[in-house]
N, C-alpha and C positions, 0 to 999 in steps of 0.2 A: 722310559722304554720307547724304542724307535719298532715301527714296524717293515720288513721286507716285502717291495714288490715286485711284479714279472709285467711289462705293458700287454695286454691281449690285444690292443689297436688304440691308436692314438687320435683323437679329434681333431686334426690339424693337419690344412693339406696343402702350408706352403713350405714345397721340398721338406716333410715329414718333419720339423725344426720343432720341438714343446716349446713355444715362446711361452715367457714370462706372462702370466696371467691370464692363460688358456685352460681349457678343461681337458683333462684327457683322463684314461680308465685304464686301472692294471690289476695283476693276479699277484698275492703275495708269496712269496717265494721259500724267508725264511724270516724267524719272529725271535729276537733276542730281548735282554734286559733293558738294553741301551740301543739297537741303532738295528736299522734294516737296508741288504744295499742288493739294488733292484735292478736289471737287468731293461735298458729303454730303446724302444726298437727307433726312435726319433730318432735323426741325425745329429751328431753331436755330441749326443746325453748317453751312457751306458749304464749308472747309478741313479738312485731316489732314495730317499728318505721320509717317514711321516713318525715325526715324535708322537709318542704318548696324545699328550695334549692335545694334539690338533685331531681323535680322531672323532671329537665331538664336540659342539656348542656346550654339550649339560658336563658338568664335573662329576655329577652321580653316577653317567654313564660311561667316562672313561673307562673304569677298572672293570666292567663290564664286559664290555667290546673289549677290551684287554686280555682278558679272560679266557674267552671263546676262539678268539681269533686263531687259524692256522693255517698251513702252507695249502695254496688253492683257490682261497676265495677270494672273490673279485672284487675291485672296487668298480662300479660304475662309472662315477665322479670324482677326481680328485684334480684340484686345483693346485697350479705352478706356480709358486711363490716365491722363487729365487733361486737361482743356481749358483756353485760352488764348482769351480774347476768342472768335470764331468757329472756331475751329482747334481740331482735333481731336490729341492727342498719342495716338500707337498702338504696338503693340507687337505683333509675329506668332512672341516666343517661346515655346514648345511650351510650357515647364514653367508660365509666368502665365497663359497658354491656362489650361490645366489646372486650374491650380488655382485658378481667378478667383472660386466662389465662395468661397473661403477667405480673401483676398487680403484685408487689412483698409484701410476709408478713414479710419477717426477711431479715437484711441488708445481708445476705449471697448470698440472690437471687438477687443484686443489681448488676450490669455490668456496670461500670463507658462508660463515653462517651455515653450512651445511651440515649432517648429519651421514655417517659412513661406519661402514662395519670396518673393522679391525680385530686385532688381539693384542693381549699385553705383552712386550715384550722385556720390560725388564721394571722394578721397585724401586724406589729409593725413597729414602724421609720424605725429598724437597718435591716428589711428582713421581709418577705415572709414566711409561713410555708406549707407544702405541705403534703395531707398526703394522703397513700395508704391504704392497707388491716389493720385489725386488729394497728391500731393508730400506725404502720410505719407511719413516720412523716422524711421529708427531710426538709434543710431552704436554699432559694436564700437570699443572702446575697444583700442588697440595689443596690451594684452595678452593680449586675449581675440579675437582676430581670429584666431591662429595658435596651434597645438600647439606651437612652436618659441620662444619669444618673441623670437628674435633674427633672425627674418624681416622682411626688409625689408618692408613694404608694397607697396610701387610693386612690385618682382620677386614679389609674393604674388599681386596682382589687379588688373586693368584694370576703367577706366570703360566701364561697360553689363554686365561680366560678370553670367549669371545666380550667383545666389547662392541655398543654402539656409541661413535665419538664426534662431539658438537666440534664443529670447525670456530673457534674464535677470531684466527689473526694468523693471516699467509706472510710472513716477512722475503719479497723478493732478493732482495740485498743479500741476504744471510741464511737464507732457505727452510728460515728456523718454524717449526709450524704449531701454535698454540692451541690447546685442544681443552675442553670440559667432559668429563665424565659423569657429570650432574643429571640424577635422575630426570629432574623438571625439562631437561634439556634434550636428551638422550631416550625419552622411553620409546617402547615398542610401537607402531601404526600399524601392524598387522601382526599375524600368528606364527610367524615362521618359525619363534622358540619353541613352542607349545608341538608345534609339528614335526621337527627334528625327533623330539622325544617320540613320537610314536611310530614314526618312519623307522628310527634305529634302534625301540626295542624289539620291533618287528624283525630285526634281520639278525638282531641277539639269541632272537628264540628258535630261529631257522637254523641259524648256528648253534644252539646249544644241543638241538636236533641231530646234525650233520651225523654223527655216529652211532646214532641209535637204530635200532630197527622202528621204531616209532610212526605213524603214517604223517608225522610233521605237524604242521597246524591246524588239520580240516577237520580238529575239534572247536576250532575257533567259530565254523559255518554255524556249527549248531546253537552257539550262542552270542548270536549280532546282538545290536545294541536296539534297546524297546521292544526284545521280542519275549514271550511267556514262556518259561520253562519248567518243569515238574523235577524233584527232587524230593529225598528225603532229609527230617533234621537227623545228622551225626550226632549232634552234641551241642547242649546249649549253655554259655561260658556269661562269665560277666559281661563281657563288653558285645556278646552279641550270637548270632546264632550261626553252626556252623550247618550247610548242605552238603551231599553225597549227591551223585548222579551214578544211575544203573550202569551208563552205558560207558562212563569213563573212571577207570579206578584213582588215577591221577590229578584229577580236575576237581579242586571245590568252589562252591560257592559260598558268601558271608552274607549275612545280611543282619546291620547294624541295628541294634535298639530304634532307633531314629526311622528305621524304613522296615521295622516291625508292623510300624501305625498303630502299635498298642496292640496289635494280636500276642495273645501268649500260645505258644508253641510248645509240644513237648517231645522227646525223642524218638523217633520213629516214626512220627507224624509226616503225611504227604502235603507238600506244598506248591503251589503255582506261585512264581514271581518274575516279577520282569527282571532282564535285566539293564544295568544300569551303567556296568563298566567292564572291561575286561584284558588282566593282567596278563600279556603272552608270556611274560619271562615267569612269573610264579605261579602257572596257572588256575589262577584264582579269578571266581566270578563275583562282582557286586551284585546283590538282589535287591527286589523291597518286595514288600507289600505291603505297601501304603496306597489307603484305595483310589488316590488322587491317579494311579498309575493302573492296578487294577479294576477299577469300574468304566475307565475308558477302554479297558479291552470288553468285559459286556458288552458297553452299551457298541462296540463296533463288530462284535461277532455274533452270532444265531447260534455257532456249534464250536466248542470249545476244540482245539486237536489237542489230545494227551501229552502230545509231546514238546510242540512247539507251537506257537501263533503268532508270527511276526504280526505289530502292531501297521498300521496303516503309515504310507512316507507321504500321503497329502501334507502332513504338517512342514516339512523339508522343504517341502517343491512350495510354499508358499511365503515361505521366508528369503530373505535376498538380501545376498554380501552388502555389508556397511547399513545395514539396519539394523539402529536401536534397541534394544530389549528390555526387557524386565526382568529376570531371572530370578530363582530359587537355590541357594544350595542344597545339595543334596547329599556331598559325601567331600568333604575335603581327605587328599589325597599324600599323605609325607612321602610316601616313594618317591615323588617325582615333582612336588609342590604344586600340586595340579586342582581344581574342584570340578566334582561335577555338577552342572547345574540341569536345573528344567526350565522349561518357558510354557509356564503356563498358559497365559493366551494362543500359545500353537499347540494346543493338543499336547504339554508335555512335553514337547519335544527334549529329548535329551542334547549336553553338549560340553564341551572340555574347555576351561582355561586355564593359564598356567597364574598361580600365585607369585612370581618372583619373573623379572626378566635379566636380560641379555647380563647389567651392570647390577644388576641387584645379588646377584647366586650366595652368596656370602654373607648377607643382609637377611636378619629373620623376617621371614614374611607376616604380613599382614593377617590379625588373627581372622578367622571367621567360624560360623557355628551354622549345624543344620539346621535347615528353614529360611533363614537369613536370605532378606531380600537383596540383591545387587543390579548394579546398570551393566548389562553389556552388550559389546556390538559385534555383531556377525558378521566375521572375518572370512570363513571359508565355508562349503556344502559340502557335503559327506563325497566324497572320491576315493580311488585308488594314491590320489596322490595327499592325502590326510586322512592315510590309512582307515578309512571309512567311518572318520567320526565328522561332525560340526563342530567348528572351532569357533569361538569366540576370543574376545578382548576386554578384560577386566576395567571398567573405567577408573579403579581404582590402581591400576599398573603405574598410572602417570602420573600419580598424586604422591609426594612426599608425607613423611611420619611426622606431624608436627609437632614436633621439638623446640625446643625453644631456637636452638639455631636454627632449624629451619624456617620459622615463621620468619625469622631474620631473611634470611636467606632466601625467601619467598619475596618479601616485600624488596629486597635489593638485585630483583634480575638480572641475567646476562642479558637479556632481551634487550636488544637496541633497533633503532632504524637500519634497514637494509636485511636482517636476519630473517634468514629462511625457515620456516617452526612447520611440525607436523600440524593440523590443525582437523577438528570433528566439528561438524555442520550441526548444529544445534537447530535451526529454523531456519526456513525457505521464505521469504518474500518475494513480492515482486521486485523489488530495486534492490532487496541486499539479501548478504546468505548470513547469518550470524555463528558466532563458531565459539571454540573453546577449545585453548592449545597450552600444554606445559603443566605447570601445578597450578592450576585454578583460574587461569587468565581465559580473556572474554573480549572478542572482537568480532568484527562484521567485516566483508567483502562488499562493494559498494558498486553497482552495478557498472559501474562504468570501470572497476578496476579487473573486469572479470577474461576482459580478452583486449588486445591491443587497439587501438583507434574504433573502440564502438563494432566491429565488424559484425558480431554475431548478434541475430535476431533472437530473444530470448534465452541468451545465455546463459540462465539458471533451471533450462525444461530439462535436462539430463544427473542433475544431480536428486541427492537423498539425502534427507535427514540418516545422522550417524556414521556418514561420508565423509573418510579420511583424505585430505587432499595437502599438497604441499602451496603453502603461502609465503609472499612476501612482508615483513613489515613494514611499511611504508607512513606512521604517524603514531602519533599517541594523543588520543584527544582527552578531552575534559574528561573529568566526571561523568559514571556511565545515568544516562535519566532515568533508567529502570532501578539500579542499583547506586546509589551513590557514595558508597563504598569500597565501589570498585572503577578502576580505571577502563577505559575500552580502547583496544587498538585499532586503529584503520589495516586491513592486508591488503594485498593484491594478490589475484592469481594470474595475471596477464601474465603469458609467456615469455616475451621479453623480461622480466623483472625477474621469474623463477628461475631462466638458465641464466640469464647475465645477469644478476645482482653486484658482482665485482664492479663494475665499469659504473652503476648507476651512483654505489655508495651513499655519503650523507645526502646525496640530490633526493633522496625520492621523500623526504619530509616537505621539501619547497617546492611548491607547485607556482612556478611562473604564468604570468599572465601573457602570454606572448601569440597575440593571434592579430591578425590583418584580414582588412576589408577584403572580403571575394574569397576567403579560404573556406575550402569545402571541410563542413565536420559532419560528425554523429553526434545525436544527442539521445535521451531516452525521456518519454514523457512520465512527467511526476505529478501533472494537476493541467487541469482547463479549467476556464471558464466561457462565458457567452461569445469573447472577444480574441482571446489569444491561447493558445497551448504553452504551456511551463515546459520546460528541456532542463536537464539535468545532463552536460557536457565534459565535466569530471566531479568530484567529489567538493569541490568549491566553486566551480563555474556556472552559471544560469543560463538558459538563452529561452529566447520568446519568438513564437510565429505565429504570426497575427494569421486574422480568417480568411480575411482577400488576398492573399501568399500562399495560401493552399491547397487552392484551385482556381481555375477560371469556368470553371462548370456550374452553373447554379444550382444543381441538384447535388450535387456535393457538398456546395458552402451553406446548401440549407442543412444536410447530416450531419451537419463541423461535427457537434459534440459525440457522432453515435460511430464516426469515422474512427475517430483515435483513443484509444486507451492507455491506459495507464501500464508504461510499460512500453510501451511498443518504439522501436528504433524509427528515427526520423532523420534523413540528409539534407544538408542546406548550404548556403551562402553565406558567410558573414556579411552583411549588411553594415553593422555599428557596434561596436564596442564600448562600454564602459568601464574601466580599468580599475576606478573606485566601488564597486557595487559588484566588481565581477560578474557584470552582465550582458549578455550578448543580444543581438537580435538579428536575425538569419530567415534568407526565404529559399525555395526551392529552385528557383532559377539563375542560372551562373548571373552573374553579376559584369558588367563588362565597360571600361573606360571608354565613354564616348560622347564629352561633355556637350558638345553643340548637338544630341540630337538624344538628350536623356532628360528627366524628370529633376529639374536644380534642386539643389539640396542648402537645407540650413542645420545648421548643429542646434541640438534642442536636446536639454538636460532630462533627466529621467523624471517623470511624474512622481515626486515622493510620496505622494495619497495614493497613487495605484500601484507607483511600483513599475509604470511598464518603460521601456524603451522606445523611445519615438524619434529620436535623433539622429542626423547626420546619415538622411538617407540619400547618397549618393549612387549614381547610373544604377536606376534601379527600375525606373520602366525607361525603356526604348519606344522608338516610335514603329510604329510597325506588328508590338508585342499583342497578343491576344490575352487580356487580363480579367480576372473577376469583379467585382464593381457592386455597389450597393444603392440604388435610389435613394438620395438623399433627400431632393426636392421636385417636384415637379412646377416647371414655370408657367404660367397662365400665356393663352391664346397659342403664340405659335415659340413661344421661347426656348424648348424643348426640355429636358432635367438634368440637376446634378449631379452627377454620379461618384461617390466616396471610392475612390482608389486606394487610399492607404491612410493610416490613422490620422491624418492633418492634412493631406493632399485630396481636391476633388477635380474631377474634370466636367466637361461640358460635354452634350447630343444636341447638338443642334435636328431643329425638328426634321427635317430633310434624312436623317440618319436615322431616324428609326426605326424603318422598314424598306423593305427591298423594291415593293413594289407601290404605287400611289393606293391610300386610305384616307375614306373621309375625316377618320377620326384615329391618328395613328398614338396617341397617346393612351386610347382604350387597352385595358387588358393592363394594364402598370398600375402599381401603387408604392409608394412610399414606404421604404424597408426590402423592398424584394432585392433581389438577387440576380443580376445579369453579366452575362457574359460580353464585355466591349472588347473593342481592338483599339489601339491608341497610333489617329491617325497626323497628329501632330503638335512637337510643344515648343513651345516659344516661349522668350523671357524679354522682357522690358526692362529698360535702366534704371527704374526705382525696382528693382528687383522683385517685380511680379512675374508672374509666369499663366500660363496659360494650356490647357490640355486639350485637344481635340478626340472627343469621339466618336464611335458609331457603334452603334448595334444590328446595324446592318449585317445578313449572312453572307453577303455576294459583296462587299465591299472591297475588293483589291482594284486599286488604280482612283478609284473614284474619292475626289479632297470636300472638304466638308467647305464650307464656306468659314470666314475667320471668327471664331467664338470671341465673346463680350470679355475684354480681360477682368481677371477675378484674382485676388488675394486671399489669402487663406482666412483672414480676417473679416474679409467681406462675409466667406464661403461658411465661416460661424456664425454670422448674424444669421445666414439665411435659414438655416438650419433649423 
């Protein structure tokens, strides 16, 4: 059955044109068996069409909408999917609604590893055909259609069903585009199935309206959802108890054994219950009273109203999209494969999920029973635009039946490096996010994979536990340490990796070592000690910044430890690389080739006992620079003191330098270990390759040369030590 439209105005305002994959809204015109031809005020177009099929995500609701439908009512929304000579091919389901800038027309816009709404467009034994804008058409190959592989097709999915479809393999050559229909692959990250159904049995019931004299739906006000209603029992049956309402002859309410709570009721009997759900097409009300719902009205009201008492919406306004839950069922639902749950911990709050998604419609759902406890995450708050319920997402939507080929089928993922997976935030740390994406799988986001080159400070203060986010795969490591059972992935969410994944491909499992002296990075701290700051620079790179490199302020280098935290973003210099050990060591000060008048350097291996980086510190103090410095030794009579510039490097004060003005005793007020502020006012090197440092601690020291320091060797400068 095709339906007839009339355009009332068209979304689109270059020269009035319905391009291919634009939204536009029309008035039906005429409504046959087979086809409907619409009059399009765009230029161009004077026909449209919308099969059967397309005039909704749910297949329970086609024949529905089918039904009611007649010459007059408007479409809002309908999406342009392909045209034919004059003819318009359209589509008014929610999900290609939605997602229409997404929705690709030419294999070019195609991003392997992604995930895309579509619909089916044609069966076969050997696969699945799938197809988007303008008859772009993808094929799941039989074995990649189903978690199961011994599913039939034809009993997996009918022609028109929406579909969400995994991108495997873009072939530019031959434009051929390989696709999975695999639940573990393809499930739902948000509500949008669950929300169709209630947006369009909303409009089912307006229309079934349309000719009656009936005052429409504003019987529905009087029974929102958690509010108390009075009735009497009709008639009480096996499976549960039926309600009358005074004020409307047409309207019942049921209320299940299960949300009895063990009261026994007899007929004629007046009763208060909440309710729990409500049916606009059969106008039928869910009750309970079960006191877990009724006592919370008590203990929130003083004075009961006879007729209604909406419960309190603190619990709503306290809960927040992509937050975790705990839930209860309450009433699973076969109308529409729907449950309702409560949340306990919020006051009860009521809320809908769908038992079955997008790829699953055809597949028996998952059983459940009242009481039964479930996870789920909050997807949407009660609006106009989810028809005023709370939607959640069954954490069991993404999970596979396990069957023996599934578990197969489980253990041998599609999941490879470079694939883009829906992914839910399990735990927040400081340096990583932890997550869980597909049937069962368990990875982490690792702080440095969170945004491009380190840029963001804190780049996990904006997320939530139960926070649906798109990831990159980028590794597959060991064995997980918590579970060793199970494998853990490495993802990224850096934005380059999420929209360009094509171009990175098998690279992003190989992390090169490719860094040079003086290149500015980010790193993030993972540990201190007394001496140096740890840097975590990617997910296998190290680097180290020693105390005396992180300020020349001595009220600062004495805070080292209370300065930096765990966590916190740090910029620097490469200083030295180790390429074995993948470790760096970097200061905050550019770094600049200028060997006749820099601190010489010698190449020196990593400390295997400590672990640190001391090596190959070239132009690294200049002469001129204003550096931090540690008393190392103070020399007797007039010698002046040592001063530790860098973990093997010290220089000299000669005593003349260490105050501005003449003191009897200018070495008073120092001790061994402190902390001072020098300028480095000259270095020299000798041909047995000693060197020599001049400094001052003088404040007013520009222009004025110290006299020439006693040469000293690093060797020396440990004895004295």
């Amino acid at each position: 059955m095709l339906i007839l439209v009339i355009y009332s105005h068209v979304w689109v305002t270059d020269d009035d044109v319905a391009k291919l994959g634009t939204i536009v809204s029309g008035v039906v015109e005429r409504v046959t068996p087979h086809a409907a031809i619409v009059r399009v005020n765009a230029k161009g177009y004077t026909k449209g069409t919308i099969s059967a099929e397309h005039l909704s995500d749910h297949q329970g609701l086609v024949g529905l909408m089918k039904s009611v439908l007649k010459p007059g009512y408007e479409f809002d929304q309908l999406l342009v999917l392909d045209a034919e000579s004059n003819n318009l091919i359209l589509t008014a389901k929610y999900s290609l609604i939605k997602s229409a800038k997404q929705l690709p027309a030419e294999v070019s816009q195609i991003c392997p590893h992604s995930v895309i709404h579509g619909y089916v467009c044609n069966l076969i034994e050997s696969g699945c055909f799938v197809r988007y804008i303008e008859r772009l058409t993808g094929f799941a190959p039989r074995s990649k259609a189903t978690d199961d592989r011994r599913t039939n097709l034809s009993e997996a999915f009918y022609i028109g069903q929406s579909v969400r479809s995994y991108i495997l393999d873009v072939s530019s050559e031959t434009g051929r585009v390989t696709l999975s229909l695999k639940q573990s692959l393809c499930s739902s990250t948000d509500a949008s199935f669950i929300q169709e159904y209630f947006l369009l049995e909303e409009k089912i019931a307006k229309l079934q309206l349309s000719d009656s004299k009936s005052l429409g739906l504003n019987w529905v006000e009087d029974f929102s959802i958690g509010s108390v209603v009075e009735g009497k029992v009709s008639d009480v049956k096996d499976f549960g108890v039926v309600v009358s309402f005074e004020k409307y002859d047409d309207v019942f309410g049921f209320v299940t054994h299960y949300q009895l709570g063990g009261i026994t009721v007899e007929t004629g009997s007046i009763v208060r219950a909440v309710v729990l759900d409500v049916a606009k097409i059969e106008h039928l009300v869910d009750l309970s009273l079960r006191a877990a719902f009724v006592d919370i009205l008590r203990e929130e009201t003083s004075k009961v109203d006879i007729n209604k008492k909406k419960r309190k919406k603190e619990s709503h306004k306290e809960l927040e999209v992509h937050q975790t839950v705990d839930a209860m069922v309450e009433i699973v639902k076969d109308t529409y494969l729907a449950s309702v749950l409560s949340i306990p911990q919020y006051n009860f709050a009521v809320g809908y999920a769908s038992l079955t998604d997008y790829n699953t419609q055809k597949f028996p759902p998952r059983q459940y029973v009242n009481g039964q406890s479930v996870i789920a995450t909050i997807m949407a708050l009660p609006s106009p635009a989810t028809a005023g319920r709370l939607l959640l997402l069954l954490k069991s939507v993404s999970e596979v039946t396990e069957t023996s080929s599934s578990k197969r089928a489980k253990k041998k993922s599609g999941y490879d490096v470079g694939a883009v997976v829906q992914a839910e935030i399990t735990e927040i740390k400081t340096l990583e996010l932890k997550l869980k994406f597909g049937s069962g799988f368990h990875g982490r986001v690792h702080i440095t994979e969170a945004n491009d080159d380190n840029a963001v400070e804190n780049p996990f203060k904006d997320f939530r536990i139960g926070q649906t986010l798109t990831a990159v795969i980028v590794s597959k490591t060991n064995k997980s340490e918590n579970n060793r059972k199970n494998y853990q992935w490495e993802l990224s969410i850096r934005p380059s990796l999420v929209t360009g994944s094509t171009e990175m491909g098998g690279k992003l499992g190989n992390e090169d070592f490719s860094y040079s002296i003086g290149q500015h990075v980010t790193g993030f701290v993972y540990k201190l000690d007394s001496e140096w700051i740890w840097l975590t620079i990617s997910r296998h790179v190290k680097a180290q910044l020693y105390i005396l490199d992180s300020s020349h302020e001595p009220t600062e280098l004495q805070e080292f430890q209370k300065r930096y935290t765990v966590g916190k973003a740090i910029s620097g210099y490469i200083l030295s690389a180790n390429k074995e050990k993948k470790l760096l060591r970097f200061v905050l000060r550019p770094i600049y080739s200028a060997p006749d008048r820099t601190l010489g350097c010698e190449t020196i291996k990593i400390d295997d006992t400590s672990n640190h980086l001391n090596g190959n510190v070239s132009y690294h103090i200049h002469e001129g620079d204003v550096v931090g410095g540690r008393i190392s030794k103070i020399l007797p009579g007039v010698g002046g003191m040592l001063i530790k510039i860098d973990p093997h490097h010290y220089g000299k004060v000669h005593f003349t330098e260490l105050t501005n003005l003449w003191v009897s005793d200018p070495l008073s007020g120092y001790h061994e270990g402190q902390f001072v502020k020098c300028k480095v006012l000259e270095i020299s090197h000798s041909v047995k390759g000693t060197f020599q440092v001049d400094l001052s601690l003088r404040t007013t020291s520009d222009g004025i040369h110290s006299q020439k320091s006693t040469t000293v060797n690093n060797s020396e400068l440990n004895n004295t030590v």
